[in-house]
N, C-alpha and C positions, 0 to 999 in steps of 0.2 A: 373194380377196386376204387377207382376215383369217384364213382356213386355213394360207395359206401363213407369215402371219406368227405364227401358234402356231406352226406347227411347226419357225419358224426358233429360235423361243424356246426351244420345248422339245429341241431336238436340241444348242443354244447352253447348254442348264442341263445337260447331260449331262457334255457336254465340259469346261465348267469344272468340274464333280464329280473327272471321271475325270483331268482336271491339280491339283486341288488333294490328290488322294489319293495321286497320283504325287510328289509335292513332301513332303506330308506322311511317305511312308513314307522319300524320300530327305535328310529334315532330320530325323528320328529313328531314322536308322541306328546300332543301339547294339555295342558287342560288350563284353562282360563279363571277358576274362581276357587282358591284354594283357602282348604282350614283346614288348624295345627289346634288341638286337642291333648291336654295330657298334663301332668306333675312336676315335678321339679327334674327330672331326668330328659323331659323336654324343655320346659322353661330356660335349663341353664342358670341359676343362679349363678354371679359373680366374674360371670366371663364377660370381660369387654366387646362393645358398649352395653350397659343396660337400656331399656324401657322404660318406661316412665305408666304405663298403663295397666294396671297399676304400678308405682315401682316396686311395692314390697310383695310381688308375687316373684322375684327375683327371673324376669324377661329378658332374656339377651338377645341384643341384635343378629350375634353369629349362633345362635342355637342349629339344630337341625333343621328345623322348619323354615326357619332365613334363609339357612344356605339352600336347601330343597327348592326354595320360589325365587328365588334368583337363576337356578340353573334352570329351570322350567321356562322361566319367562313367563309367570303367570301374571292375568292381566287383575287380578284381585285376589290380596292375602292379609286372611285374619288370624293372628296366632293370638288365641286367649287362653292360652296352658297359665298354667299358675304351681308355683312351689306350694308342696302339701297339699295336693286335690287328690281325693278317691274317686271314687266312681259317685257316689253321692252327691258332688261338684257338678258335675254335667248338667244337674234340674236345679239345682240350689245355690245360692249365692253364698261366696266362701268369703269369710272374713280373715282380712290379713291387716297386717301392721298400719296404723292408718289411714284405712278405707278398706275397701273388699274389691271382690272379681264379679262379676256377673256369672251369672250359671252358664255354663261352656257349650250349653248347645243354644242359646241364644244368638251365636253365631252362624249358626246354619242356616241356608236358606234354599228354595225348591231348585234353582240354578248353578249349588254348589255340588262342583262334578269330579271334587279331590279330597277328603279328608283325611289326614292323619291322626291316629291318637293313639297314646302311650301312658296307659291308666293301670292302676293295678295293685302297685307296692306297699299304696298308702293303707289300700285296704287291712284293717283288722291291723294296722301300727307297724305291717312283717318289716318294711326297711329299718324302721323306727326301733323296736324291738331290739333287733340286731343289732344296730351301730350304739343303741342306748345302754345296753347290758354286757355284750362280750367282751369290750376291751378292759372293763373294772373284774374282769373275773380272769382274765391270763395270771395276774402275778400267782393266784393259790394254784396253779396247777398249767406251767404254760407249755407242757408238754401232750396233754391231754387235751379233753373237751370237756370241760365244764360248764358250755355256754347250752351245748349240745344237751348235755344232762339237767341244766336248770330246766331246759321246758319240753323234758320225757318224763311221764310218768305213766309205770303198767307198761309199757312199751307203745304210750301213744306221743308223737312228737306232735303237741300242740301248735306248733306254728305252721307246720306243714298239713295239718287239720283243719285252717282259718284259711288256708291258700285255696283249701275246695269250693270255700263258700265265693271265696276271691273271683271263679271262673263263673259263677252264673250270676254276679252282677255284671263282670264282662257282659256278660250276655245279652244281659239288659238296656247297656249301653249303644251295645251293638242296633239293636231294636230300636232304641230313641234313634239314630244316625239315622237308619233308612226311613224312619218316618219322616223326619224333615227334611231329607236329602235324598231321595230316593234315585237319581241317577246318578249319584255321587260314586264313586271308584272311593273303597275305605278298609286302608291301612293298619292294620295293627300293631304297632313295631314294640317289639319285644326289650327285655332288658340287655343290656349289654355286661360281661364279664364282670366281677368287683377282684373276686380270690383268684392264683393263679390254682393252673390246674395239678402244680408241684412244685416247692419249694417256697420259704416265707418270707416275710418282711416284714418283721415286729415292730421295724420303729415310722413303719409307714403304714402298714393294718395290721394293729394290733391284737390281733385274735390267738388263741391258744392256738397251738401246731394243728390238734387234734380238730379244731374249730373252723381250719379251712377249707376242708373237704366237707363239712357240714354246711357251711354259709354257701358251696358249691349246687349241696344238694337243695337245699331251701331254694338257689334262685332259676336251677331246672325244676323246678317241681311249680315256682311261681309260674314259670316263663310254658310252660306244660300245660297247666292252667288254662291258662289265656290262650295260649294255641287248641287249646279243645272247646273254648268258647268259638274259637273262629269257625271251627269245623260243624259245630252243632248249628251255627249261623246260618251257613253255607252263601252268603253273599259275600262277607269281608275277606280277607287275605292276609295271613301273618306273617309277619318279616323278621326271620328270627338275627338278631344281635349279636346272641349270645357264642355262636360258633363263631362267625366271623371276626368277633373281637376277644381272642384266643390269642395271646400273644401281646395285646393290650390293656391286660388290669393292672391292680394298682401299682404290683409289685415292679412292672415293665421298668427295663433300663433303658437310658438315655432318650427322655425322651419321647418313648415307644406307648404309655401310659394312657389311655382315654379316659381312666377316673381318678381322681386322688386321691389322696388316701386320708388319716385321720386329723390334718392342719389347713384349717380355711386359708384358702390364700387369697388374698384381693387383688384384683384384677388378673384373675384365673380363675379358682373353681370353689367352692363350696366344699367343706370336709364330706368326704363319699360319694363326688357327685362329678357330671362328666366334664373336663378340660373342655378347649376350644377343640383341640384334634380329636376329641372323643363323638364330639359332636360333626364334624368332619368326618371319621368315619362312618358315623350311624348314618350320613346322609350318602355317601358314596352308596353305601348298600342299600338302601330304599329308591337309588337312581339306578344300580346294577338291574334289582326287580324291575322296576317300569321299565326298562331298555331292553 
């Protein structure tokens, strides 16, 4: 009996070795040369402090990608995301409000071992679209969807048609990253929540009733997308937002909100776009993965 209970010990001290060494090397996961890739959903527009590189790419200091390289300790980080970049931004230089961005894979280089990017929405105008059309179409019918009905026709939903093409530039994007960054670790981080997933809030998104569950399916269908470009990839990793900021769209109370809704606020957020804490969560969850 005392045999057996050494070696329940000794076999019990092994294990908790080989879990605390397991934990140990996954809570000091470091990577040294990091780039932040992506649109106004990473940029941050309007949230304190801005950037100045370009400034009217709308760069915030606290964005995801700040807060990501700061908890990392990473020993070199380029965030050249830009408000309003598609995927067509990554090879071409984007023009913005006095001056432009350099094309966003200019930032890469053969030693960069972290890249994050958050590209997608701009594709084919879908965020644009949306926030540009829906809220002038609630008063004729704010019970309904008439946002939904403006771009179905024949029972085809054209905007949800323009998201398929949306996943094989993914695609493509994907492909430029590992050519110039080929032992780069590369992130795809998804969108985060906009509509709740029941009940409204007209005077903060303004969408027909009917329109919320629509603007719902539009951004699983986006966020769907892009998680099947990851998979056809099969090197990069998708980090979905969209569940985990459940609880935080625009409608959230007190507080609770990572995006705003349809009033630019200065020094906060952008109409549609994510808060400081929105940003804060996206980056919690992109540290939950790597951990």
């Amino acid at each position: 009996m005392r045999f057996r209970r050494v070696l329940f010990a000794a076999v019990s001290t092994v294990v908790l070795l080989i879990a605390s060494a397991t934990a140990a090397t996954a809570a000091t996961r470091s990577y040294r040369n990091y780039v932040a890739l992506g649109d106004s959903y990473t940029s941050g527009p309007l949230i304190p402090l801005p950037r100045l590189d370009p400034l009217f790419c709308g760069k915030s200091t606290q964005n995801y990608p700040s807060i990501l390289a700061a908890a990392l300790q990473v020993r070199s980080f380029t965030d050249i995301s830009c408000g309003g970049a598609d995927t067509t931004d990554m090879t071409q230089r984007q023009n913005v409000t006095l001056g432009s961005n350099p094309p966003q894979f200019s930032a890469l280089r053969a030693d960069t071992d972290l890249v994050t990017v958050g590209i997608g929405g701009n594709d084919h105008s879908v965020f644009g679209t949306l926030v540009g059309t829906c809220p002038s179409l609630r008063a004729g019918d704010p019970t309904g969807n008439p946002c939904q009905d403006r771009f179905t026709a024949g029972g085809v939903d054209s905007v949800k048609a323009k998201i398929d093409q949306t996943g094989k530039n993914v695609e493509k994007v994907l492909a430029g990253i590992h050519a110039r960054s080929p032992r780069a670790d590369v992130l795809v981080v998804g969108y985060p929540r906009i509509a709740p997933e029941s009940g409204y809030c007209p005077k903060i998104l303004p969408f027909a009733e009917g329109d919320y569950a629509w603007l719902n399916d539009v951004e699983k269908a986006l966020n769907s997308a892009i998680e099947k470009a990851v998979a056809a990839d099969g090197k990069a990793t998708f980090v979905d937002t969209f569940g985990p900021s459940a609880g935080h769209d625009a409608c959230a109370p007190n507080g609770a909100a990572w995006i705003n809704g349809q009033d630019t606020k200065l020094l906060a957020a952008a109409a549609y776009h994510p808060y400081r804490t929105g940003m804060a969560g996206v980056a919690e969850v992109i540290l939950r993965h790597l951990r």
